[in-house]
C-alpha positions in Angstrom: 0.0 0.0 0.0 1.6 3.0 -0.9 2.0 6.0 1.2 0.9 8.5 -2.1 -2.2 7.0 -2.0 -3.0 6.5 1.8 -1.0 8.5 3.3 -2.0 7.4 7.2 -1.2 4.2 8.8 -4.2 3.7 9.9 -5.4 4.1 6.4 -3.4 1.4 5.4 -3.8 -0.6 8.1 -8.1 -0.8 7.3 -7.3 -1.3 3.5 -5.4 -4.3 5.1 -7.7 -5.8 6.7 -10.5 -5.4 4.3 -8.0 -7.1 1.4 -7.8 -10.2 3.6 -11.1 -9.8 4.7 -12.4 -10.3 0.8 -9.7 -13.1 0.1 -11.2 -15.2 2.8 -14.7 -14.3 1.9 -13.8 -15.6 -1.6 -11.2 -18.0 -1.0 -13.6 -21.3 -2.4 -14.1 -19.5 -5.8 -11.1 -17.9 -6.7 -8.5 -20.0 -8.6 -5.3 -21.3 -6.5 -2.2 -18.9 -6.8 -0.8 -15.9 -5.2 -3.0 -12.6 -5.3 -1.2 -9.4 -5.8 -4.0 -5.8 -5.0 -2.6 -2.9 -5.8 -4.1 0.6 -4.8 -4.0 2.2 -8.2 -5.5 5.7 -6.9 -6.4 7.5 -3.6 -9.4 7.8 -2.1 -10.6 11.2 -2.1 -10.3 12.9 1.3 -13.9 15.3 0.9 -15.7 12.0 1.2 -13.7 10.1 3.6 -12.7 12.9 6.0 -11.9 10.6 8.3 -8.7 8.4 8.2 -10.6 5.0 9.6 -14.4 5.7 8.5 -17.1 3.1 8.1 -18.1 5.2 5.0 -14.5 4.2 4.0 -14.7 0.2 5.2 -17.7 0.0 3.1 -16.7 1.5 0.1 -13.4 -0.7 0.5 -15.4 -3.8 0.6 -17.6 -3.8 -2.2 -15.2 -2.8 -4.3 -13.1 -5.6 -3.6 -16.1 -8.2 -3.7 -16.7 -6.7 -6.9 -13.2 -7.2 -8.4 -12.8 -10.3 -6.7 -16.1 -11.9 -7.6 -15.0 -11.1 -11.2 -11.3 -13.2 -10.4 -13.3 -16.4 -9.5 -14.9 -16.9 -13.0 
């Protein structure tokens, strides 16, 4: 996770959690290997003013559900 994207450690640390949160959730369809996620772009700071927000855990998770329900077909 790269600090020009979340620049707090407790930013980080909830991205994280929700990565391995959504690997686990998805662990029976997704095709053995290693898993790289990359955070490609920030998160805009206006809508998550706070550095550990649920608005921010949310929007976290469905992305990666999302992504990753895409990976397991």
């Amino acid at each position: 996770m790269p600090k020009r994207h979340a620049r707090r450690a407790v930013t980080r640390s909830l991205l994280k959690r929700q990565i391995r949160g959504a690997l686990h959730r998805h662990a029976g369809t997704l095709p053995a290997g290693l898993w790289l996620v990359r955070l490609r772009a920030g998160f805009a700071v206006a809508e998550f003013a706070s550095a550990r927000s649920d608005a921010l855990a949310a929007a976290a998770a469905a992305e990666l559900d999302g992504l990753l329900g895409r990976g397991g077909r």
